[in-house]
C-alpha positions as CSV (number, residue, x, y, z in Angstrom):
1,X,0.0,0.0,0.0
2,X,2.4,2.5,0.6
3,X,4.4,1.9,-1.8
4,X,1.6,2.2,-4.5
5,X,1.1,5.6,-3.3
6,X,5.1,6.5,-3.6
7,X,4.8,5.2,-7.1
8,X,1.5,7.4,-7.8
9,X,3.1,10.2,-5.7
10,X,6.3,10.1,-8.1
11,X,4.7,9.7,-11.3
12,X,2.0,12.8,-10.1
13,X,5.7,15.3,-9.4
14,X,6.9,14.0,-12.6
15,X,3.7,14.8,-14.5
16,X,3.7,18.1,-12.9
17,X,7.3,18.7,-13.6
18,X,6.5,18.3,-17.3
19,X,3.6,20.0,-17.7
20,X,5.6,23.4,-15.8
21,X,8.9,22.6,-18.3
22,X,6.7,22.5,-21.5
23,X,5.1,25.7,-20.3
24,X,8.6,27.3,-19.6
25,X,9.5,26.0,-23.2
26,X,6.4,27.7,-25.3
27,X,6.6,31.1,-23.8
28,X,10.1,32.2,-22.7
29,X,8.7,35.7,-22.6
30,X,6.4,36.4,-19.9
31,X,4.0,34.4,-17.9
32,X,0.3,33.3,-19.4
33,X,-2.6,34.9,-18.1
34,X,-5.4,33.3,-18.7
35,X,-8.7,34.7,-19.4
36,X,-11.3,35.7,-16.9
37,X,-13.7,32.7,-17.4
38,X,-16.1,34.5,-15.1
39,X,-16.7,36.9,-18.0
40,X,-19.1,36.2,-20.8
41,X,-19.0,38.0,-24.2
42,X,-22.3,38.1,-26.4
43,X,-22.0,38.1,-29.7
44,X,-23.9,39.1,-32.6
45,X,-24.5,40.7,-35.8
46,X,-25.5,44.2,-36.3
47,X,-25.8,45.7,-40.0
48,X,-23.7,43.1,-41.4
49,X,-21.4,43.7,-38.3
50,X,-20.3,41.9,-35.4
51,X,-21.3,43.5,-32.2
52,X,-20.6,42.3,-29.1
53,X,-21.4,43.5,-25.5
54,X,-18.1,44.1,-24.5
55,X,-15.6,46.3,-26.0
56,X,-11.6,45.4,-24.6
57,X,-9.2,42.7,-26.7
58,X,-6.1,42.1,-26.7
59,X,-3.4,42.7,-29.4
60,X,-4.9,39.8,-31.4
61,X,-8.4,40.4,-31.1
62,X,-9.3,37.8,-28.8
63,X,-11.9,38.2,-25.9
64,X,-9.4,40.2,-22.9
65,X,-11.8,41.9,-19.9
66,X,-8.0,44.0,-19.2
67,X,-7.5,44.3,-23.0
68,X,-5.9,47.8,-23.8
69,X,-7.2,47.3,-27.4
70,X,-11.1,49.3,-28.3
71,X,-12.4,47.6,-30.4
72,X,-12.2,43.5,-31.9
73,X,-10.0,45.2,-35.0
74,X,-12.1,44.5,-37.7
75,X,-12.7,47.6,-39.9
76,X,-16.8,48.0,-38.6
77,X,-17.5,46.6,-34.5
78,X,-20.5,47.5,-33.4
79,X,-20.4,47.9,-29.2
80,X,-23.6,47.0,-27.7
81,X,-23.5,46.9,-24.2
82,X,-22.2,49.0,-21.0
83,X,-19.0,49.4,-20.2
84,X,-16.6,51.6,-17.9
85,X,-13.0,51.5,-18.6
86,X,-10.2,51.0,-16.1
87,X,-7.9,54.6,-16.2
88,X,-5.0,53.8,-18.5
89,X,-3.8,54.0,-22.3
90,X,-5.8,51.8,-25.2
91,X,-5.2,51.3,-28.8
92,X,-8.4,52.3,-30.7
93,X,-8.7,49.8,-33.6
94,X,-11.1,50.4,-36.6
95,X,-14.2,52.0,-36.1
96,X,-16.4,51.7,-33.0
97,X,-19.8,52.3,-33.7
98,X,-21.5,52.8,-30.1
99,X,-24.5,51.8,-30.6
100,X,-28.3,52.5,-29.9
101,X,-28.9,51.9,-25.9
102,X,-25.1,51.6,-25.8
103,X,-22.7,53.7,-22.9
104,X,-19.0,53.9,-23.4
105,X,-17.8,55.3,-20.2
106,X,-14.1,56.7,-20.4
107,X,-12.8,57.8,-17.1
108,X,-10.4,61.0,-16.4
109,X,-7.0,60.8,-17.5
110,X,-7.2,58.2,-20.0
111,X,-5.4,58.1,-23.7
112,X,-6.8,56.5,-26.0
113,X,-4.3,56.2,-29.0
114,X,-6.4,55.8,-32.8
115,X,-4.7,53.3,-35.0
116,X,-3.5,54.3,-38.4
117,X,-3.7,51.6,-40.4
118,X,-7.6,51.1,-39.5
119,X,-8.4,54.5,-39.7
120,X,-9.6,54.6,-36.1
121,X,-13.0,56.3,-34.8
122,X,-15.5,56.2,-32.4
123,X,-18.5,57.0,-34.0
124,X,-21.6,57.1,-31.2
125,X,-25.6,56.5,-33.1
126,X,-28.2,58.1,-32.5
127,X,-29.2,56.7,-28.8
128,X,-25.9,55.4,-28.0
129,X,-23.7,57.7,-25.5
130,X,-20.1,58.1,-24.8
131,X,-19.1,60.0,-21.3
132,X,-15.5,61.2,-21.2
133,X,-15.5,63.6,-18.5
134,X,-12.4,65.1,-17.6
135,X,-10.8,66.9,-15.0
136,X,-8.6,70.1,-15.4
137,X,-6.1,67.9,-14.2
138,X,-7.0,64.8,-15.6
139,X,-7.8,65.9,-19.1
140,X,-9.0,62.7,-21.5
141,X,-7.0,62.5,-24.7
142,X,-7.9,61.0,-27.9
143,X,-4.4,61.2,-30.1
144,X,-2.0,60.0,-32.7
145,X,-0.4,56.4,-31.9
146,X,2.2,57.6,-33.5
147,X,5.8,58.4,-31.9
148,X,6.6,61.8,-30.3
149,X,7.9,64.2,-33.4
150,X,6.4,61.9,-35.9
151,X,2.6,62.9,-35.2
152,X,0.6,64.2,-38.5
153,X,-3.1,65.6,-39.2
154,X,-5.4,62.3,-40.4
155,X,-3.0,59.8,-38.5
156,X,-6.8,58.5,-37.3
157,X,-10.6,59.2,-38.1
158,X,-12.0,61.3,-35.2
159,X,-14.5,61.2,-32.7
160,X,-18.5,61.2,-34.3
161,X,-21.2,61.8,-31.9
162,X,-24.9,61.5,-33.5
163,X,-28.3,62.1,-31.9
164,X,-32.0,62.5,-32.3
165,X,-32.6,66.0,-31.9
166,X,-33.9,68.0,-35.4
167,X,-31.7,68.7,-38.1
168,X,-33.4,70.2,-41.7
169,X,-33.0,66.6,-43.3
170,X,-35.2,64.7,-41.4
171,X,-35.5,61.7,-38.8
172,X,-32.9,59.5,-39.3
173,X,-32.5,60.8,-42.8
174,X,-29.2,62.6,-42.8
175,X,-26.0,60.7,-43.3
176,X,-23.3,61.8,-41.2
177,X,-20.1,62.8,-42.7
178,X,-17.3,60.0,-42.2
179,X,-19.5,57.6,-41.0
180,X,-20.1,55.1,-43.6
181,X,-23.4,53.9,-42.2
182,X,-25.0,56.0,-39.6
183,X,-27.8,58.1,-40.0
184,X,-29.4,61.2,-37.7
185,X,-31.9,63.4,-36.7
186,X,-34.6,62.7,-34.4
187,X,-37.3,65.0,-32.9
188,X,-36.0,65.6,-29.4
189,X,-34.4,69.0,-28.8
190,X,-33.4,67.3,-25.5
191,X,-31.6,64.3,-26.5
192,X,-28.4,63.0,-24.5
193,X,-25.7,61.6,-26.3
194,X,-23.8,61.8,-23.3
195,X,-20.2,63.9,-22.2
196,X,-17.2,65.4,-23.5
197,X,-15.8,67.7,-20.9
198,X,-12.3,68.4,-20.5
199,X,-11.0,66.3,-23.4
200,X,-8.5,66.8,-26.2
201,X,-8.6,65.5,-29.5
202,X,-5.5,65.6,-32.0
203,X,-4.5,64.9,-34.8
204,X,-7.4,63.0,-36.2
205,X,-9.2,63.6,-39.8
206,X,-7.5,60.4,-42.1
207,X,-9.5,60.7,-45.3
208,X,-11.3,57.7,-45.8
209,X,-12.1,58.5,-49.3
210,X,-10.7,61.1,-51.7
211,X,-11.2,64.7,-49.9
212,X,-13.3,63.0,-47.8
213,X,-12.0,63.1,-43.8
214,X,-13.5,62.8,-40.8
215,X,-13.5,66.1,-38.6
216,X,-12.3,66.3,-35.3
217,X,-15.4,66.0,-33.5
218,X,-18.1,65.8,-35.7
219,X,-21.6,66.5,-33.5
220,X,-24.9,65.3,-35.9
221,X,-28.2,66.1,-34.5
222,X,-26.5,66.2,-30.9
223,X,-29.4,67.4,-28.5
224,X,-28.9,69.9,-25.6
225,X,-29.4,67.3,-23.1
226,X,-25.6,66.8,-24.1
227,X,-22.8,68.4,-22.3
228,X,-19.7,69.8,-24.7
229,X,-17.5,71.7,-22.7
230,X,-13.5,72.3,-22.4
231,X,-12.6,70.2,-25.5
232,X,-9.6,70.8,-27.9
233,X,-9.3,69.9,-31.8
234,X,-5.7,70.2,-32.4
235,X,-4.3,69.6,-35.9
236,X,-7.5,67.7,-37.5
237,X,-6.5,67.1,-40.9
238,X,-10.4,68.3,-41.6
239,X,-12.4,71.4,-39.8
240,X,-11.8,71.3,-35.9
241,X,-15.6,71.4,-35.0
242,X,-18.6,70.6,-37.1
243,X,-22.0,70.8,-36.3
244,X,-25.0,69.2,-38.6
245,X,-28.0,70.3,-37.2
246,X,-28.9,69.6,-33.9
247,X,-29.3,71.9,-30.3
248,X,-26.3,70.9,-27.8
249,X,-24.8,74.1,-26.4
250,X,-21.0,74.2,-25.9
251,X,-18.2,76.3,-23.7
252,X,-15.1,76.4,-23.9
253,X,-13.5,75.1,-27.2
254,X,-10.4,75.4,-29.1
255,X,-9.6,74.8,-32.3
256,X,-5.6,74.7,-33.1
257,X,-4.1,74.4,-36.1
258,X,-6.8,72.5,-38.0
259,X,-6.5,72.5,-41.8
260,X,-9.9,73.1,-43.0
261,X,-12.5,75.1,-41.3
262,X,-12.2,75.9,-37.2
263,X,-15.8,76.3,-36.3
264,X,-18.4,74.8,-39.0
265,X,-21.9,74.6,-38.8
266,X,-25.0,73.4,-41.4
267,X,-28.3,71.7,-41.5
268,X,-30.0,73.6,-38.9
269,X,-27.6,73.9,-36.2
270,X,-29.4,76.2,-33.2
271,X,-27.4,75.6,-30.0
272,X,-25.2,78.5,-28.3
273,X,-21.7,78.5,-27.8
274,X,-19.9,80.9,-25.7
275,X,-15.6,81.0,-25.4
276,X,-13.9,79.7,-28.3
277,X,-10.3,80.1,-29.8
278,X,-8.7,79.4,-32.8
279,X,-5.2,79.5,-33.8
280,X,-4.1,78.8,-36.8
281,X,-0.7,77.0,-38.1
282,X,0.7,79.9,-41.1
283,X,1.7,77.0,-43.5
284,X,-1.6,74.9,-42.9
285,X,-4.9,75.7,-45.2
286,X,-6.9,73.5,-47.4
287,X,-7.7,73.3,-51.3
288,X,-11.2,74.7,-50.5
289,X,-10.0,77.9,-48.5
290,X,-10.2,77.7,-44.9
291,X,-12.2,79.9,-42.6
292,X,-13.0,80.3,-39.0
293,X,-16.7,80.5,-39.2
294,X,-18.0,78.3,-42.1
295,X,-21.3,78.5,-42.4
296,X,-24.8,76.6,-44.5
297,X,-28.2,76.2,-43.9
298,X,-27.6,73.2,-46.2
299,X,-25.6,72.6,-49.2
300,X,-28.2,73.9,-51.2
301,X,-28.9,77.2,-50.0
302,X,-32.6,76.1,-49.5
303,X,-35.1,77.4,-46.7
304,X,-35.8,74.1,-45.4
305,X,-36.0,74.2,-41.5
306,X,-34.8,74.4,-39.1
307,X,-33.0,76.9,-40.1
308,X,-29.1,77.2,-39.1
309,X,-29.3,79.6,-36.6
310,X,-26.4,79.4,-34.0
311,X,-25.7,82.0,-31.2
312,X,-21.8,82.6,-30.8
313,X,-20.8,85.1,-28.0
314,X,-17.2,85.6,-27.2
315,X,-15.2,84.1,-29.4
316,X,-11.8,85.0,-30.9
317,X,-10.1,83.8,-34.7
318,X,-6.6,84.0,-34.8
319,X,-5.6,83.7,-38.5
320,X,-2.3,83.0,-40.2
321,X,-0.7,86.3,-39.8
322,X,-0.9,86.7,-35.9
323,X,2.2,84.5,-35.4
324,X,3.8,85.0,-38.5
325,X,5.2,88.4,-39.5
326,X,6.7,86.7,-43.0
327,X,2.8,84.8,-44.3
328,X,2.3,84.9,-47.6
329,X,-1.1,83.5,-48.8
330,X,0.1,81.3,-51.4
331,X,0.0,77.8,-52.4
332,X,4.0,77.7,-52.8
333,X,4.0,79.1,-49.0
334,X,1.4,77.1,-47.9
335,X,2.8,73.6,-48.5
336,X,2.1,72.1,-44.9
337,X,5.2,72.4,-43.7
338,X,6.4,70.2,-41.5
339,X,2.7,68.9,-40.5
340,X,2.3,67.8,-44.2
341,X,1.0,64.5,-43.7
342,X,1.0,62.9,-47.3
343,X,-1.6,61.0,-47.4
344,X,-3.4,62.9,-50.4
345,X,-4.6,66.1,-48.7
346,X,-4.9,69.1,-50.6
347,X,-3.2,72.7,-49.4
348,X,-4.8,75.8,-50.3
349,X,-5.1,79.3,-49.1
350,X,-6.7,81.3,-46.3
351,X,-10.0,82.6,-47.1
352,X,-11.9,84.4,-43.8
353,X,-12.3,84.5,-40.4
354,X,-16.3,84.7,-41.6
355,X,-17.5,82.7,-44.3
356,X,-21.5,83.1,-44.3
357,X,-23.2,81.5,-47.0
358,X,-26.3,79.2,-48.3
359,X,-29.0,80.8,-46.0
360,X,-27.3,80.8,-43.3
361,X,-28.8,82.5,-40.0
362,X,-25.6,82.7,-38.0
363,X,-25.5,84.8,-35.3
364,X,-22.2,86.1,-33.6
365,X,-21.6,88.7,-30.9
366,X,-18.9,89.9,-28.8
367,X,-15.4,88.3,-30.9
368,X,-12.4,88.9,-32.1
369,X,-11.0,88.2,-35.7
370,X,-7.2,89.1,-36.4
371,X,-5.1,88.2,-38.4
372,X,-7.3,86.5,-41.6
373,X,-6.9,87.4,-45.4
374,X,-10.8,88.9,-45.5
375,X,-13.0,89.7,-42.1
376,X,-16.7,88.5,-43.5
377,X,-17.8,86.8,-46.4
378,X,-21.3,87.1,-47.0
379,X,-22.0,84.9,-49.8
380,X,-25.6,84.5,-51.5
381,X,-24.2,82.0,-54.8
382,X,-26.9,79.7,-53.2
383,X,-29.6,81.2,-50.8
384,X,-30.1,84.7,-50.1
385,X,-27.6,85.0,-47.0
386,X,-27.4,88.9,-47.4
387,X,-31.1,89.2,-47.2
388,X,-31.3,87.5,-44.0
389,X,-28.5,89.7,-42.9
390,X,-30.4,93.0,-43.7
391,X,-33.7,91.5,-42.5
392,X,-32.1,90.8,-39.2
393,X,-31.9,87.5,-38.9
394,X,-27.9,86.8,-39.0
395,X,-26.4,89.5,-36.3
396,X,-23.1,90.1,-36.0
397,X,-22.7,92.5,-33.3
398,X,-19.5,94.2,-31.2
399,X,-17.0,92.1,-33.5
400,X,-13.4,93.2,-34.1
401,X,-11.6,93.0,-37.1
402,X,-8.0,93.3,-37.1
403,X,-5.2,93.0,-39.2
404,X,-7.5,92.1,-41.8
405,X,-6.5,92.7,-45.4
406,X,-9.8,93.7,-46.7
407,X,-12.8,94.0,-44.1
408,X,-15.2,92.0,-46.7
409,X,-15.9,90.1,-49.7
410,X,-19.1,89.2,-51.4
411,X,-18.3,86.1,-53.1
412,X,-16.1,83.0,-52.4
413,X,-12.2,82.8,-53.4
414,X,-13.1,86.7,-54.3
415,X,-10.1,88.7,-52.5
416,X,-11.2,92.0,-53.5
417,X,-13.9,94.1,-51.2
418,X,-15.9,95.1,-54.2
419,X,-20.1,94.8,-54.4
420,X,-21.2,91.9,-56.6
421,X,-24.6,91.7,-58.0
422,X,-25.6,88.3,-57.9
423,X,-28.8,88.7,-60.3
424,X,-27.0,90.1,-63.0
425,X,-23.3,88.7,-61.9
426,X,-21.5,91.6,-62.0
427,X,-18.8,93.4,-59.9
428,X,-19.1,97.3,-59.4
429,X,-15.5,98.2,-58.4
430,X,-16.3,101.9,-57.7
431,X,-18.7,100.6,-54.5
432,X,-17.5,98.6,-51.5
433,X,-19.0,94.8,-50.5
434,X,-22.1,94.2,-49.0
435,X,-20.4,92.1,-46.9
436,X,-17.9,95.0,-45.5
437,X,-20.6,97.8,-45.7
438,X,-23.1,95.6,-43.4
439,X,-20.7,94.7,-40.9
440,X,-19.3,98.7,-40.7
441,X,-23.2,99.8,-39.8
442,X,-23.1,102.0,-36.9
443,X,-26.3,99.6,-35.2
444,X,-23.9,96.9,-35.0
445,X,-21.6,98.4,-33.3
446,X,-18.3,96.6,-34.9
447,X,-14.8,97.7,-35.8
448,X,-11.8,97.2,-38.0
449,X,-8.5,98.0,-36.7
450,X,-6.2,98.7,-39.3
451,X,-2.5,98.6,-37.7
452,X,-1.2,95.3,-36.9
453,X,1.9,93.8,-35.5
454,X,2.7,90.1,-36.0
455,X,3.7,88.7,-32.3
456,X,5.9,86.2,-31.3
457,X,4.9,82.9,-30.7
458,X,5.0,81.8,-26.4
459,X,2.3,79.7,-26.3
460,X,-1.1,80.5,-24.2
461,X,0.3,83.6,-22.5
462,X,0.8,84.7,-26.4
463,X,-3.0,83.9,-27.3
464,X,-4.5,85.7,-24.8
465,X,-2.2,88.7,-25.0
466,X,-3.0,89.1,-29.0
467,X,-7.2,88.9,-28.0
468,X,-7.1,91.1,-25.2
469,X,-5.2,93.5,-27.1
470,X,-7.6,93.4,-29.7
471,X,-11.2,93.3,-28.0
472,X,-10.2,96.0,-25.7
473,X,-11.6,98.2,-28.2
474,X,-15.0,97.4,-27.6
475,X,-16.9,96.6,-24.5
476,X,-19.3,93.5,-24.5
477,X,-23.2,93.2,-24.1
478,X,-25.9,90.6,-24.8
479,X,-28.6,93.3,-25.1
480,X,-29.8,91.5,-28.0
481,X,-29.8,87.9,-25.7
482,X,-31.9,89.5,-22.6
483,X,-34.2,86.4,-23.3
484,X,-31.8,83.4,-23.8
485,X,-30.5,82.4,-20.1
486,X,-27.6,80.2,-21.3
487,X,-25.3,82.6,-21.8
488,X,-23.0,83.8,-18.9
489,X,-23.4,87.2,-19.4
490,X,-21.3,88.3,-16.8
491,X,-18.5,88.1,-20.1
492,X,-19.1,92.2,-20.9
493,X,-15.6,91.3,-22.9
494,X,-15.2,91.5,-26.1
495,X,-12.8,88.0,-27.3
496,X,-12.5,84.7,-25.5
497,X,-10.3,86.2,-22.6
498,X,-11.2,88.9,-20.1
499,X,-7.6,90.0,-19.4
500,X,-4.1,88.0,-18.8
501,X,-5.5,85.9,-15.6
502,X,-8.5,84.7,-17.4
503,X,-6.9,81.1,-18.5
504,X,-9.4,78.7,-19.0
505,X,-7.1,76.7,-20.9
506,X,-4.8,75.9,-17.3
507,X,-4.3,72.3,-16.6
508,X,-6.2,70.7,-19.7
509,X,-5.2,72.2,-22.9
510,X,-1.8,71.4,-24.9
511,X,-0.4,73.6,-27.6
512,X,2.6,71.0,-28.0
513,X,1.0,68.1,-28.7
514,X,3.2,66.9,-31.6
515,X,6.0,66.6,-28.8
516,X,4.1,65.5,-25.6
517,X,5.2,62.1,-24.3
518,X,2.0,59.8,-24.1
């Protein structure tokens, strides 16, 4: 008897001692871990797409609760489910749609790196929320995967956020741009798509098709049940901001060195947005002319409704000359520089800091615009934009223009402040724009500011310094917002900065973020 159980007792350590060297031999590396069997994934299809409930892998793809990898790494995965991530760094594979009844939950101080090669994106459908609140400390960031100093506009899609409140498409009719299947719109001015405060997003905007990229953060139909506040676009190989349709209101944004438009808005966009900054990079613009404002009630000019009717109040557009004493608006200077990313995109050439158009009903108050080849562009090609303009319905009220090389245009790529007669299509050269002769009306209280001095680039301290010292020559108001209680109206400044001490960037924003160490 015992020495049966000697026998079984050797052969048992022997076994053991096998099974532990053949381990040892297969992965020299690091130890296995191996999966939590205690969590179930549920799969499905969705569209033609696999969907799960869960929404970590690992490097492979495989089924990883502590996975650092969004996303299974197929091209489409639909996430169906809940989910808070752990604070840490992930890979962002392909493009994760968020879907209907869906919450991503990203906590503060987490990067989440977008893969190049599958044109990373989160893309949140109408009904499906993301929450990425950030602290001023703990800012989220969305960003290149790419190495420090080798970080390019369109190294990854962007961040898409759709809802269901209206847009002047329809219910579910409108097709969101860089987003190859979802659709907005929805009746609820209301609707929640969720949170993006304190985050940064940069260099995003790969085009997925030929002048085709995905902005920044691209908001469709988002509903003012939504909170947008403190977020950066920086270097979006597309505009910084876009809006189609929709009613979230927003605070605090910054658009840096984007390559299209900073601040763009169609389709019947109506929320308010109160402190935002762009700065533009001197040797970035796109084939199409880039702007500050760009502005449609649709792309074609129609009066379908809702009509795009923004409220902007305290905002400042820092164009290509501020920081550059030596700009030249040309396509020879304005090869990309060293933020070229080759991957197809077209340069250009500055166009405004205001590019009103297609029946627009825009209305700005309180802002700063320095530094841009024309101030205002009011452009009636498509839709009578001017007419809404003289009826009242686009304001633009206690705005500064400076360093401006002609206060207004009438018609686009037209750099010459001449009227233009868009019935019979002709250019009287003896009579100054529409455009400039509307915004110089004594009842709207604007001015142009003729001398300008390029200023050295020091980072935030240089921002502010070039605002203040251009909105000081107006005082703020929002007599003509007595009934609209979002606003803080406190602001009686004229720019995105009260004075030197009013940084709202502190803590959260980057203006280095080619460089930064993730």
């Amino acid at each position: 008897m015992k020495t049966s159980k000697m026998i079984v007792g050797c052969l048992g350590i022997l076994a053991l001692s096998a099974t532990l060297t053949a381990c040892s031999d297969d992965d020299n590396d690091s130890p296995v871990t191996p999966p939590d069997s205690s969590v179930s994934y549920v799969w499905g299809t969705d569209g033609g797409f696999k969907s799960c409930d869960h929404v970590l892998f690992d490097a492979e793809g495989k089924e990883a609760p502590e996975g650092k990898v969004i996303g299974n790494g197929d091209q489409n995965f639909v996430f169906k489910g809940q989910q808070t991530l752990a604070k840490g760094t992930y890979l962002l594979r392909g493009w994760v749609y968020v879907a209907s009844g869906s919450t991503l939950t990203i906590p503060a101080g987490t990067i989440v790196k977008g893969d190049k090669e599958t044109k990373a994106a989160i893309i949140v459908e109408p009904g499906g929320k993301l929450i990425a609140k950030g602290t001023a400390t703990e800012p989220i960031v969305f960003t290149s995967e790419q190495a420090p100093g080798s970080r390019r506009p369109g190294d990854w899609g962007g961040v898409i956020v759709c809802g269901k409140a209206p847009n002047n498409n329809g219910v579910l009719a409108q097709q969101i741009e860089g987003g190859p299947r979802t659709k907005h719109g929805g009746t609820d001015a209301n609707d929640n798509s969720g949170v993006l405060q304190y985050v940064r997003i940069e260099f995003a905007g790969y085009p997925f098709k030929k002048d085709q990229e995905i902005n920044g953060l691209t908001l469709g139909s988002v509903g003012a049940g939504t909170t947008v506040d403190h977020v950066q676009v920086s270097y979006s190989n597309d505009d910084s901001f876009e809006w189609f349709g929709g009613t979230v209101n927003c605070k605090y944004l910054i658009a840096y060195r984007g390559w299209d438009d900073d601040f763009d808005t169609d389709n019947g966009y109506s929320g308010n947005v109160q402190f935002g900054l762009s700065v533009r990079d001197s040797r970035i613009a796109d084939a199409s002319q880039s702007n500050g404002f760009e502005s449609d009630n649709n792309a074609e000019g129609s009066t379908a409704e809702p009509f795009t009717s923004a409220t902007f109040s305290n905002m400042t557009f820092l164009g290509p000359k501020v920081f550059d004493a030596n700009f030249q608006n040309t396509t020879d200077y304005l090869d990309g520089g060293k933020m070229n990313p080759g991957n197809g995109s077209s340069t250009g050439r500055f166009q405004a800091g205001m590019h009103l158009r297609r029946n627009t009903r825009l209305n700005c108050y309180n802002s700063v615009v320095a530094g841009w080849p024309i101030g205002l562009i009011l452009d009636s090609e498509k839709g009578n934009t001017q007419k809404a303009a003289t009826d009242g319905l686009l304001q633009l009220h206690r705005i500064v223009f400076a360093g401006t090389d002609i206060t207004g245009s009438d018609f686009n790529k037209v750099y010459k402040d001449e009227l233009y007669n868009y019935q019979s299509k002709t250019t009287d050269p003896s009579k100054k724009s529409f455009s400039s002769t509307f915004f110089l009306l004594p009842a709207n209280g604007n001015k142009v500011v003729d001398q300008w001095v390029a200023r050295s680039w020091q980072g935030i301290q240089s921002i502010i310094a070039a605002s203040t010292s251009v909105g000081g020559a107006l005082q703020g108001s929002f007599a003509e917002l007595q009934s609209n209680n979002w606003f803080d109206k406190s602001a009686t400044f004229v720019g995105a900065f009260r004075d030197a001490s009013d940084d709202w960037t502190a803590g959260w924003a980057n203006f280095d973020p080619e460089n930064t160490i993730y």
